[in-house]
C-alpha positions in Angstrom: 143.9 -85.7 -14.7 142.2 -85.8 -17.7 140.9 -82.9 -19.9 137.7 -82.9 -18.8 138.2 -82.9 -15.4 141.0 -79.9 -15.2 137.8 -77.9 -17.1 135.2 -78.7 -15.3 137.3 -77.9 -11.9 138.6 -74.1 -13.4 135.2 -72.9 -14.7 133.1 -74.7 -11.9 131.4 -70.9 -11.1 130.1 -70.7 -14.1 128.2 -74.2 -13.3 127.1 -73.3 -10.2 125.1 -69.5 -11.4 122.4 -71.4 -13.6 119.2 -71.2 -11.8 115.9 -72.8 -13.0 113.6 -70.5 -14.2 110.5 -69.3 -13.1 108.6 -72.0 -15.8 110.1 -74.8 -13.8 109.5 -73.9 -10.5 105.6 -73.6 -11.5 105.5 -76.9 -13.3 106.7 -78.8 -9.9 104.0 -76.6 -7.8 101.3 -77.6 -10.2 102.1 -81.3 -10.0 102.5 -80.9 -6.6 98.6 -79.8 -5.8 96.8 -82.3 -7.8 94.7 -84.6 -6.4 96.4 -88.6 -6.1 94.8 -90.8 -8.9 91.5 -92.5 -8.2 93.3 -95.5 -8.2 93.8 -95.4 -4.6 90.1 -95.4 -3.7 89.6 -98.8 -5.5 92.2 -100.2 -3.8 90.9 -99.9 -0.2 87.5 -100.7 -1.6 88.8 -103.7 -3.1 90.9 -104.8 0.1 87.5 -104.0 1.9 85.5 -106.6 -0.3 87.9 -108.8 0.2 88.2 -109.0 4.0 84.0 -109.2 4.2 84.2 -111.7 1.4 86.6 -113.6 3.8 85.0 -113.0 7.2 81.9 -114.0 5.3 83.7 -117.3 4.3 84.8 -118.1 7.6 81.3 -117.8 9.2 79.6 -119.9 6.7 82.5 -122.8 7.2 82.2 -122.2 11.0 78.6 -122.1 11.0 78.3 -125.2 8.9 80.8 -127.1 11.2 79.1 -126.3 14.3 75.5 -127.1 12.9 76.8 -130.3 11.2 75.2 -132.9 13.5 77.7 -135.2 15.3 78.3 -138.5 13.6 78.6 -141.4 15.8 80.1 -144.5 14.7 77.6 -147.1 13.7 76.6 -150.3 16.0 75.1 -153.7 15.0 71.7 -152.3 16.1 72.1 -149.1 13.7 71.7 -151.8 10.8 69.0 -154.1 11.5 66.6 -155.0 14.0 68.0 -158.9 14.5 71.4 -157.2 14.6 70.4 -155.3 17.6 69.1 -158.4 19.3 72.5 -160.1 18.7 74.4 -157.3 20.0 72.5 -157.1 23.1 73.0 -160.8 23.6 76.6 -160.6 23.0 77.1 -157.4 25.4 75.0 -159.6 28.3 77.2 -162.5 27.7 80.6 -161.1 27.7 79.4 -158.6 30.6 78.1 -162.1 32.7 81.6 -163.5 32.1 83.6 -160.3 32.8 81.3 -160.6 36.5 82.2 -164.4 37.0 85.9 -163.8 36.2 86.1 -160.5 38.4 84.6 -162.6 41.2 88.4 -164.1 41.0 91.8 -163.4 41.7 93.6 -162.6 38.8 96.5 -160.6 37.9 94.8 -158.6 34.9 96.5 -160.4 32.0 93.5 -160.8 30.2 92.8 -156.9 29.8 94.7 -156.2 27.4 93.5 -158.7 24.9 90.1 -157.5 25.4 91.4 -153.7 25.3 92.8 -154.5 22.0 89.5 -156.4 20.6 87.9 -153.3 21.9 89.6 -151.0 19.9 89.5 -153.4 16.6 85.6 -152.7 17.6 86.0 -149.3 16.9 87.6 -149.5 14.2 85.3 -151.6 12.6 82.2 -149.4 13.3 84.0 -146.2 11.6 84.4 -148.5 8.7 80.5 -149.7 9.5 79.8 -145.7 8.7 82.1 -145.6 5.7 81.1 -148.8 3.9 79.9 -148.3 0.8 76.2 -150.1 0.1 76.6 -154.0 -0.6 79.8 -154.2 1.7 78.1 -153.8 5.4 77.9 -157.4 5.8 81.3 -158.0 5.7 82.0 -155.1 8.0 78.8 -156.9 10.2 80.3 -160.4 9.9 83.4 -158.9 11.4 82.2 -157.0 14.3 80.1 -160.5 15.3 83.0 -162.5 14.7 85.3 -159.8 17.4 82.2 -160.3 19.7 82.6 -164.0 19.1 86.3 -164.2 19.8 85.7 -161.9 22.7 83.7 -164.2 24.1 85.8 -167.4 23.5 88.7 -165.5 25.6 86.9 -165.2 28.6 85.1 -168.3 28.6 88.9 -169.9 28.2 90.8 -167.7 30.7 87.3 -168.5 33.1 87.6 -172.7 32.5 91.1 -172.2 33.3 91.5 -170.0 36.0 88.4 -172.3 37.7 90.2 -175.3 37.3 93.2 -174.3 38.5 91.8 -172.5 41.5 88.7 -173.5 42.3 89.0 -171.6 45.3 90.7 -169.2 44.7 88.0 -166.6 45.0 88.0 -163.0 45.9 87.1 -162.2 49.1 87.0 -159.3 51.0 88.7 -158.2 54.5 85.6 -158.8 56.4 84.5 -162.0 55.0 85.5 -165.4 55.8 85.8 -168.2 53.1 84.1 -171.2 54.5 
């Protein structure tokens, strides 16, 4: 052991009488009773603002999403008049040759061509909405020419399957083919 040590262990009573005084023992009661700095106060008023600021936030975004009205992607007849015309024809002509084709047997295989043209449509009326001014034609010329190739599919799947199987039509169970 060193020095200081064997000291402190042979006069370690005389460590242990000193008592604070009376001073001390007031100083630590007086800090003990006064109030918590204002601080405090601000901060809950501050996290307050904040959360109403936030809520507040949140409903205007909310309100301004619900509100918003619904965009739906553009058509040919959104653009002009003659467009419209020209859609309509093209919807009646590839409906009239969806009838004729359904009015044979067929095992489907044409669907998913026109499934996929269908979607191609879609695409092309978002970018109808998005298109900046000047470049709608091009976005038009392409929707008429998916109409267009539409159409060319089923009249080619119709020439074929009617000259292959002329009479090869759909009947039903009750029916007789004459």
């Amino acid at each position: 052991m060193d020095n200081l040590e064997k000291f402190i262990l042979e006069h370690r009573s005389g460590f242990d009488s000193a008592v604070p005084g009376l001073k001390v023992w007031a100083e630590i009661d007086r800090k003990l009773e006064q109030k918590p700095p204002h601080r405090v106060v601000w901060m809950k008023r501050l996290r307050m603002a904040a959360a109403i600021a936030i809520l507040l936030t949140a409903g205007g975004v909310m309100g301004a999403y619900l509100c918003s009205p619904s965009k739906e992607a553009k058509s040919l007849a959104d653009v002009s008049p003659e467009h419209a015309e020209m859609e309509q024809y093209f919807n009646t002509q590839i409906h009239d040759k969806m009838a004729q084709l359904a009015s044979y047997r067929q095992d489907g295989y044409v669907k998913p061509d026109l499934q996929e043209l269908d979607s191609l449509y879609n695409e092309l009326q978002l970018d109808l909405e998005n298109a900046p001014p000047g470049k709608e034609e091009q976005v038009v010329q392409a929707m008429i020419n998916n109409y267009q190739t539409k159409i060319d599919i089923l009249e080619q799947v119709l020439e074929k399957v009617q000259t292959t199987n002329p009479t090869n039509l759909k009947t039903e169970e009750n029916e007789v083919s004459l």
